[in-house]
Every structure is written in C-alpha cells, then in structure tokens.
DRENFIMAR-524329 format. One record per residue (C-alpha): residue in one letter; x, y, z. Coordinates in nm, 2 decimals. Layout:
<rs>
{A; {X; Y; Z}}
...
</rs>
This chain:
<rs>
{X; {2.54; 5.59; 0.65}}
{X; {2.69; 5.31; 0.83}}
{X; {2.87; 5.45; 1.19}}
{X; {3.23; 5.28; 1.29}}
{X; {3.17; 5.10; 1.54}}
{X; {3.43; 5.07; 1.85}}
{X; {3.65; 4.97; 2.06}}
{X; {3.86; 4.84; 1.74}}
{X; {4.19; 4.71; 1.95}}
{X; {4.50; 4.65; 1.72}}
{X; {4.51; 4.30; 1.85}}
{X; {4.13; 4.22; 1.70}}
{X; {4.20; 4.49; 1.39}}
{X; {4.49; 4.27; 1.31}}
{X; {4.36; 3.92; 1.31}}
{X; {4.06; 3.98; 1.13}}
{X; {4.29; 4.13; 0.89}}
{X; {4.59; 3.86; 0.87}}
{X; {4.20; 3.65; 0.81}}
{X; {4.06; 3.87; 0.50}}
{X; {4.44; 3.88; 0.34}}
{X; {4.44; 3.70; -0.02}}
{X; {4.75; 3.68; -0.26}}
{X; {4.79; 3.86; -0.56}}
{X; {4.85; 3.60; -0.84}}
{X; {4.96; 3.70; -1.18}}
{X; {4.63; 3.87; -1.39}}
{X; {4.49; 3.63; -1.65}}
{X; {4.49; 3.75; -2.03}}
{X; {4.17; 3.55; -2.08}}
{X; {3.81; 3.73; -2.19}}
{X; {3.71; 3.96; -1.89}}
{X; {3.51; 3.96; -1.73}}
{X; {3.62; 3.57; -1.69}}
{X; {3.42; 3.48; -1.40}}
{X; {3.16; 3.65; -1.14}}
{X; {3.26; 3.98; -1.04}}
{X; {3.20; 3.98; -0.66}}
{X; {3.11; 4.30; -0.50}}
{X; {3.19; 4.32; -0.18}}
{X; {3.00; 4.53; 0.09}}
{X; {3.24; 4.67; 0.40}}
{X; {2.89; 4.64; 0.60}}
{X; {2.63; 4.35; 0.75}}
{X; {2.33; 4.27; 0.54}}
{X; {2.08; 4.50; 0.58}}
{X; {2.25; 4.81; 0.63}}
{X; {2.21; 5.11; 0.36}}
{X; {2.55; 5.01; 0.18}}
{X; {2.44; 4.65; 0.17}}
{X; {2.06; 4.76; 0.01}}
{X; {2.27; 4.98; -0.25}}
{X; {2.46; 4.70; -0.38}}
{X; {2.18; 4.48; -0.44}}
{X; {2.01; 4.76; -0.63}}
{X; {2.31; 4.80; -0.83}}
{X; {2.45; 4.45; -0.90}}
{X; {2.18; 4.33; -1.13}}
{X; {2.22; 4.60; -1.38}}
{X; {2.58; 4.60; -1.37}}
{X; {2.58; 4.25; -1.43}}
{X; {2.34; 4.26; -1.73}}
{X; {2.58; 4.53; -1.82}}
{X; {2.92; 4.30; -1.80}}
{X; {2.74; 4.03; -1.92}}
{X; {2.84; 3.85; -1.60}}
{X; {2.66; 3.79; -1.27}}
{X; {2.76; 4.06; -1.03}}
{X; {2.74; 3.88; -0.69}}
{X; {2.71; 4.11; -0.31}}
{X; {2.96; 4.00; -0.08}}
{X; {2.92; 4.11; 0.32}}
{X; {3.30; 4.18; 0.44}}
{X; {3.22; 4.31; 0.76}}
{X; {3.44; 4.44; 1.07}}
{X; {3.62; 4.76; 1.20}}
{X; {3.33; 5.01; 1.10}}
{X; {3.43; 4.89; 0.69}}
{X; {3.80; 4.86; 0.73}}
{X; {3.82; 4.50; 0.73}}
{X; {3.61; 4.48; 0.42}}
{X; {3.78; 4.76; 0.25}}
{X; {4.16; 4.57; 0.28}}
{X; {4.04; 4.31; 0.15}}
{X; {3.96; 4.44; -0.13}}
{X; {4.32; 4.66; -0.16}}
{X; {4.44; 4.33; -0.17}}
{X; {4.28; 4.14; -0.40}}
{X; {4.45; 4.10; -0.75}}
{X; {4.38; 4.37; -0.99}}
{X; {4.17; 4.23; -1.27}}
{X; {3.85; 4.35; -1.21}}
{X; {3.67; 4.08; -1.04}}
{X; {3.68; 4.24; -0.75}}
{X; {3.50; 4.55; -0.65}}
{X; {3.35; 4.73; -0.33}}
{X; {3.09; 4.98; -0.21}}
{X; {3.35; 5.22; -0.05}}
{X; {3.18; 5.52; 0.22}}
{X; {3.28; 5.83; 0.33}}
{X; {3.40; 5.63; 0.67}}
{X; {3.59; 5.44; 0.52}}
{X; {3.78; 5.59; 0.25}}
{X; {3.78; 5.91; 0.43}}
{X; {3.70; 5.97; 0.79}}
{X; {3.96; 5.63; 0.85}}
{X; {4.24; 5.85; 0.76}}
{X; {4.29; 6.04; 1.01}}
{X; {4.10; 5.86; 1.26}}
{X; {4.30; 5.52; 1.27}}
{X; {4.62; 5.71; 1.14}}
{X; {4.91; 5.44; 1.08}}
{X; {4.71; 5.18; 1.22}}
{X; {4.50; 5.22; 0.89}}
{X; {4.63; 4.88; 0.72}}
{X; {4.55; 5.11; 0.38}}
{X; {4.57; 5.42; 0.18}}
{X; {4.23; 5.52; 0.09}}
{X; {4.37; 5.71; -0.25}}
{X; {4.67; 5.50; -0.32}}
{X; {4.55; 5.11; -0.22}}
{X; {4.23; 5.17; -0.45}}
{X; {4.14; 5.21; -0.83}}
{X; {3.85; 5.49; -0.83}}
{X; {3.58; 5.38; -1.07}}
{X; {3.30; 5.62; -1.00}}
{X; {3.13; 5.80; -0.66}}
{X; {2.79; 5.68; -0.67}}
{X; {2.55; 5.88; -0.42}}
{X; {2.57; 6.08; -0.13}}
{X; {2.33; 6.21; 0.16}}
{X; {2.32; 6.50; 0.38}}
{X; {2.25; 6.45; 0.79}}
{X; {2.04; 6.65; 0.97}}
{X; {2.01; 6.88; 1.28}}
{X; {1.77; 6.74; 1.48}}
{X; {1.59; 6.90; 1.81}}
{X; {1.37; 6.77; 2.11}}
{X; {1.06; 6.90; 2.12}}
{X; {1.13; 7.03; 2.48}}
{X; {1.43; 7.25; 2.34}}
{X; {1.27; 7.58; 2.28}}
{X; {1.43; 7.66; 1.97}}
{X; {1.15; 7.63; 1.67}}
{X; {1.39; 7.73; 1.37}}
{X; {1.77; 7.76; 1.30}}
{X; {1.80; 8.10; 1.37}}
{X; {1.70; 8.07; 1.74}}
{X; {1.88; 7.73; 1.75}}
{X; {2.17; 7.97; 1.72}}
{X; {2.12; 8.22; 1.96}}
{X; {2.01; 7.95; 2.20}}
{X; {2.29; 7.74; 2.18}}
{X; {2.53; 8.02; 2.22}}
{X; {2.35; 8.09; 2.57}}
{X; {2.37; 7.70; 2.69}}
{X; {2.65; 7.56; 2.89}}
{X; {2.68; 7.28; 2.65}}
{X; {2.46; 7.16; 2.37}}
{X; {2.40; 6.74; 2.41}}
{X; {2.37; 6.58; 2.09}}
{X; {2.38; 6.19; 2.05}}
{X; {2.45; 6.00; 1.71}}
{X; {2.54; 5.62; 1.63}}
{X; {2.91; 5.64; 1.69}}
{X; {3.26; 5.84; 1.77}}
{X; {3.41; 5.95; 1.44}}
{X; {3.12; 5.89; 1.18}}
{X; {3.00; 6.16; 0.96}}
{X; {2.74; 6.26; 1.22}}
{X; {2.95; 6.33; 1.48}}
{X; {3.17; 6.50; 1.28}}
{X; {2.92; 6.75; 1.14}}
{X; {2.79; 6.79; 1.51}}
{X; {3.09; 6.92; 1.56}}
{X; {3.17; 7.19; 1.21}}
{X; {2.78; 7.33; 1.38}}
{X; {2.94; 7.39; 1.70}}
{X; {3.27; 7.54; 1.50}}
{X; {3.11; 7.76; 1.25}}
{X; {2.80; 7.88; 1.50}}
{X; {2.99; 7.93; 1.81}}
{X; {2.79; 7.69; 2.05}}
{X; {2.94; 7.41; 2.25}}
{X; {2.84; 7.10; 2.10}}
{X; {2.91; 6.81; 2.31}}
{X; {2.90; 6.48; 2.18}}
{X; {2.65; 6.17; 2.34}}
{X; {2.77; 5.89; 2.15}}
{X; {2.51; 5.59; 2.12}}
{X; {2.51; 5.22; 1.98}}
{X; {2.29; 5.31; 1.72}}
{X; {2.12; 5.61; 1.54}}
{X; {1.79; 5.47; 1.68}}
{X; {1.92; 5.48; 2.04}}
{X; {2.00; 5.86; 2.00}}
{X; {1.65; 5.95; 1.88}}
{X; {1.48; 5.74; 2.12}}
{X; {1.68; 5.93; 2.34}}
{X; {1.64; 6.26; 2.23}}
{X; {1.25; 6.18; 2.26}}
{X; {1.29; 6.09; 2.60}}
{X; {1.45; 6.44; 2.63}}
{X; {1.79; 6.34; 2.74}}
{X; {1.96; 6.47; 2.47}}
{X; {1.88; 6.84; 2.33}}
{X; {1.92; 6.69; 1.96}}
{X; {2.09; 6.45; 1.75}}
{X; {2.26; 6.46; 1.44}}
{X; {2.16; 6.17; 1.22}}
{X; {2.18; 6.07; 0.83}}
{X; {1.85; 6.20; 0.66}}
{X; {1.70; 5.87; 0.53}}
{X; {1.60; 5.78; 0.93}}
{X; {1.55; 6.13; 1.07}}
{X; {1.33; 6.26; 0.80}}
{X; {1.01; 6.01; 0.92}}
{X; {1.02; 6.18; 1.31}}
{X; {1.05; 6.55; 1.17}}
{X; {0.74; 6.51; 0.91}}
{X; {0.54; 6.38; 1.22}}
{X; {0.65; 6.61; 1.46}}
{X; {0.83; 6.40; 1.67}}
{X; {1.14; 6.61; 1.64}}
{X; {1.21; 6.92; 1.45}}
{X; {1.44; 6.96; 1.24}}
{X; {1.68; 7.25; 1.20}}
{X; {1.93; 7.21; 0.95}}
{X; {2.07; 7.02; 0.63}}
{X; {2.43; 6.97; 0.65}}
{X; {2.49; 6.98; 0.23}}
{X; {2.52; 7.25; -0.01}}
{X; {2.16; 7.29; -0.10}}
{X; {1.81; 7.18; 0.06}}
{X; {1.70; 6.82; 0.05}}
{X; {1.42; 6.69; -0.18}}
{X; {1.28; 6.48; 0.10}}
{X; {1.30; 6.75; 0.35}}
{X; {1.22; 7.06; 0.13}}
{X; {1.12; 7.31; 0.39}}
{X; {1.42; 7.23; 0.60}}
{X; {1.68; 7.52; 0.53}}
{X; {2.10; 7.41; 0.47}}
{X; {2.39; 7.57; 0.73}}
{X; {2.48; 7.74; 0.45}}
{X; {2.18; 7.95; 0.44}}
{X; {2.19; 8.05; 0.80}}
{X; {2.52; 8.20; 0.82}}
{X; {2.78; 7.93; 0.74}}
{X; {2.88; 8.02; 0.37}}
{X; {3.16; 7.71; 0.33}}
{X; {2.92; 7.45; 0.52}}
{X; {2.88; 7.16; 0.29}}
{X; {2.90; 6.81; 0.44}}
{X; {2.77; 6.50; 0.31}}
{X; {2.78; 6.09; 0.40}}
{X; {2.90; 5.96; 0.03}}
{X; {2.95; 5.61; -0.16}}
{X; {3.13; 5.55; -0.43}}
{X; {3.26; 5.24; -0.64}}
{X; {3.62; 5.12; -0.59}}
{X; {3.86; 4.82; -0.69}}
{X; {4.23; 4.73; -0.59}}
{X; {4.45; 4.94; -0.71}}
{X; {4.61; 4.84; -1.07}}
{X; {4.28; 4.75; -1.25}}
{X; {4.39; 4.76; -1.61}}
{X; {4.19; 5.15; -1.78}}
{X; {3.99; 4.99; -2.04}}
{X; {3.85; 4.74; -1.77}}
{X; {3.80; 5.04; -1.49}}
{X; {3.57; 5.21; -1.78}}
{X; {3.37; 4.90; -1.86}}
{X; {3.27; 4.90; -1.48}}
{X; {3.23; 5.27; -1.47}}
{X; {2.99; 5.23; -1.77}}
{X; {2.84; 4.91; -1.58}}
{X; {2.75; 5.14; -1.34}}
{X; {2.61; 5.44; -1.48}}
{X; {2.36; 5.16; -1.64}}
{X; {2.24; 5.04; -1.30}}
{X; {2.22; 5.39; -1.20}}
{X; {2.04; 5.48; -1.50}}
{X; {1.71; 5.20; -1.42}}
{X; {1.41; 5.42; -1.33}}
{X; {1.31; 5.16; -1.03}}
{X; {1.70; 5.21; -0.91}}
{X; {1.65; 5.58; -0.94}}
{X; {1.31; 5.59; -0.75}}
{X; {1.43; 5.38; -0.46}}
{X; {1.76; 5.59; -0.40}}
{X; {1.54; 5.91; -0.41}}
{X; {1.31; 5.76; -0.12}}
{X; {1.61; 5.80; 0.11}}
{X; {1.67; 6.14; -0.03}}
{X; {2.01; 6.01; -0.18}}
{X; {2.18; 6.25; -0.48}}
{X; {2.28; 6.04; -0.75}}
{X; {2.57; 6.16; -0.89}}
{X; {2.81; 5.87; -1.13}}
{X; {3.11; 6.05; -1.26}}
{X; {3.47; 5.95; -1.40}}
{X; {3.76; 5.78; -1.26}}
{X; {3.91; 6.07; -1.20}}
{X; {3.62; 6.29; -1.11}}
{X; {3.62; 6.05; -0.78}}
{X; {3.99; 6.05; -0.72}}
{X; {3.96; 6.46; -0.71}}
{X; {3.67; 6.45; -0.51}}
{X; {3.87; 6.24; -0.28}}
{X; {4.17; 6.48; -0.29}}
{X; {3.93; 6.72; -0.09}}
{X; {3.73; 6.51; 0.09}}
{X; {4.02; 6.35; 0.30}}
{X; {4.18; 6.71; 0.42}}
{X; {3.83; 6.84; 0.51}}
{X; {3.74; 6.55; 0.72}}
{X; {4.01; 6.49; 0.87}}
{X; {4.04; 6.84; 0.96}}
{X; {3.68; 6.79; 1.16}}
{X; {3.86; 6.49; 1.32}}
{X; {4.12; 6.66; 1.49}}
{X; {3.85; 6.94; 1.59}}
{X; {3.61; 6.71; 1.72}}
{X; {3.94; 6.52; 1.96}}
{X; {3.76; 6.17; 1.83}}
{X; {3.98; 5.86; 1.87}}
{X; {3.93; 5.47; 1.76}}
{X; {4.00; 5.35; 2.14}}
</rs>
C-alpha cells in the first residue's frame, strides 16, 4: 500500500487544500448517472491504488452505463485527494479509492490537523480488497523461522527494521511484533519500500516490514526470508509462510485495506447502484486474476458492512499509533 510520505507542514497541507476545495451546488434531479463519474485516486499514477482503479473503472462503467474516468489527486500521503472528495457535492459523480492510510491511520496521526472525518466526511459504498505485510529477515540474521526470530529478538539490544515511511501500515505492524513478542523493534524509516530491502540486503537493517505484493518476489528467491504474515490467516501467494497468529499472538490480525467511498450525503438508492457497479468489476475473471497476483483478498460487501469495519479499524490503528510515538512532522 501506498506510505504517507513526510514532512506534511500545515503551511503546504493547507494550500494544497484551499487548491483541491470545490463548492457544493444544489444536487440535480436529472437521470443519474448524468455525466462521467470521476474516480479519483488519493495516489500518483502508477502506484497500487492507481492500478486498482483502472481495473475497476471499466466494469463499473459498463455497469452505470456511464464512463467511469481515474482521476490522480495526489498530496499529503492521500489526504489531499481524500478532501477533495469530502467536498464534492453529493450526487454520485464523485467517488474515490479510499486506503487504510487514509481513512484510518490519518486519524490519529494528523489529529485536528486532519481537514476530515474519515467516518463522518464520507458515504461508505463498499471495502474492496485488502493485503497483509510481511516479516522480512536478512539473510545474515541467524534466525531461519518465527520461532527463533522470537527468541532472537528478545536477546538483541534493538531489532532494526526499515519500511517506506513513519506512520504507514508497515511501520505500524513493525511495531504490534515488537508489542505482542516482547522484542525492541526500532524503526529505519526509508523513502521507499525498495530502499528498505535494498537495504536490508546490504545487511544494514536486520529486516523490513513491507506490503506482500513486493516482498513476496525476494523471499521465493531466497534473497530474504520471510518470517511472518501480519493477517488472520496465511497468504495464497506466500503459502508456506506461517501468520503472527500462529506463533503465539492469538488477536494479531493486521492488514493494508481499500475500499470505495463518496462525499458524504450520496442519496441510498444511488450509493447501491455503485455498490452493485462494483461488485460487477470485481466479479470479471481477468479483474479477479490480476488482484490475486498481488496476493490481494477480495472482499465487496455493504454500505454498512464498511462503515462497521471502519468502526474498528480506526481504534485499533490508532491505538498502534500512539504505541509506535509516530508523528506527521
């Protein structure tokens, strides 16, 4: 998943919002959708939010009957993107690839400087995917396995482990390992996830934590080795891998997520219609193929399926936030 990228100063956060602000005119009664629904991505081109909407937007937009077009919002590790879409007007037409960082993580993180309230500026319409990170280890760190990982970390001064950025999921499930297992984790921010793993295959780092799409190549060819899944259960793409949970940490489940969200006050017969839109897109067996190459879950649900999920995930991550001391500055 996409890391927040810093320093975000409130002088720069502000005036790329005061920028991406739009008004609110009144809703039209005409035919919807009346227009092109634009659906805007938080992210730069090229990223994994920005691949998932192009998937996506043609079968939505057979779907709607309307021409679902990607729009790249990006700025303030999605937070720029993501207010302008809580400010849009409420009719539908516009839509946004939301993330775990953004809807989330930002919560707690940015606090009141948060120009948004990720359950009450936004209209769920479905969570679409999600994706565990990973444990990875240097092959000069003797630990083979999980269990030893374990008893060696508790022995080390400090465990180094790098990731792509202060307060993104990896980080922050860097730091529930050290929690739950009792070892020092200490954190080695980088630019970029493939700065850490260069870096940890240099052997200046003992590991990195890292979303399982990019660590998965480097542990099937024994460049690294990799230790643990942070979800639930194991990963398709990385079968043999064990979770946290089966190594002694019963409660660990943490995942980088995306779901579907508009401004809030999208009329309910119009949030369904996009929820159905969805599930369509989702449903195209070329869609489903490319999703499960990056070892993405698919998992479309309801409205309020999402805005439950939400209801827990923004307690437990921003409980790992205050654990883990990160800060925006």
């Amino acid at each position: 998943m996409q890391a927040i990228r810093y320093p975000v100063t409130r002088r720069s956060l502000g005036s790329a919002l005061a920028g991406a602000a739009i008004t609110r005119p009144a809703l039209s009664q005409d035919t919807w959708p009346g227009r092109p629904i634009s659906l805007v991505v938080t992210y730069a081109p090229g990223g994994s939010a920005d691949v998932l909407a192009r998937l996506i937007a043609p079968g939505m937009g057979k779907a709607l009957g309307t021409t679902v077009v990607v729009e790249n919002r990006a700025g303030g590790g999605g937070i720029v993107g993501s207010d302008y879409v809580a400010r849009a007007t409420p009719d539908g037409h516009v839509i946004q690839i939301g993330a775990v960082s953004s809807h989330a993580i930002a919560e707690q993180l940015f606090g009141t400087r948060l120009p948004y309230d990720p359950q009450r500026s936004f209209t769920p319409i479905s969570l679409i995917l999600s994706q565990p990170n990973i444990l990875l280890l240097g092959n000069h760190v003797q630990a083979q396995n999980a269990d030893e990982f374990i008893r060696w970390g508790r022995s080390q001064r400090a465990v180094l482990f790098g990731t792509a950025g202060v307060g993104s999921s990896n980080h922050l499930s860097g730091a529930m390992i050290g929690d739950v297992f009792g070892i020092r984790m200490e954190h080695v921010p980088y630019r970029s996830g493939g700065q850490a793993l260069s870096d940890l295959m240099a052997g200046n780092v003992h590991g990195v934590v890292d979303n399982i799409v990019t660590a998965a190549p480097l542990a099937k060819d024994g460049r690294a080795r990799a230790i643990g899944v942070t979800s639930a259960g194991r990963s398709d793409l990385l079968p043999d891998v064990p979770s946290f949970r089966e190594v002694g940490a019963p409660d660990f489940d943490l995942v980088s997520w995306q779901a579907l969200y508009g401004p809030a006050g999208i009329p309910a017969e119009r949030t369904e219609r996009l929820n159905s839109a969805l599930r369509e897109a989702l449903a195209d067996p070329t869609v489903r193929a490319r999703l499960a190459e990056s070892g993405a879950t698919i998992s479309p649900g309801s409205p309020k399926e999402l805005a439950r999920f939400m209801a827990v995930e923004i307690p437990k991550w921003s409980r790992l936030v205050v654990l883990s001391g990160a800060t925006p500055d």
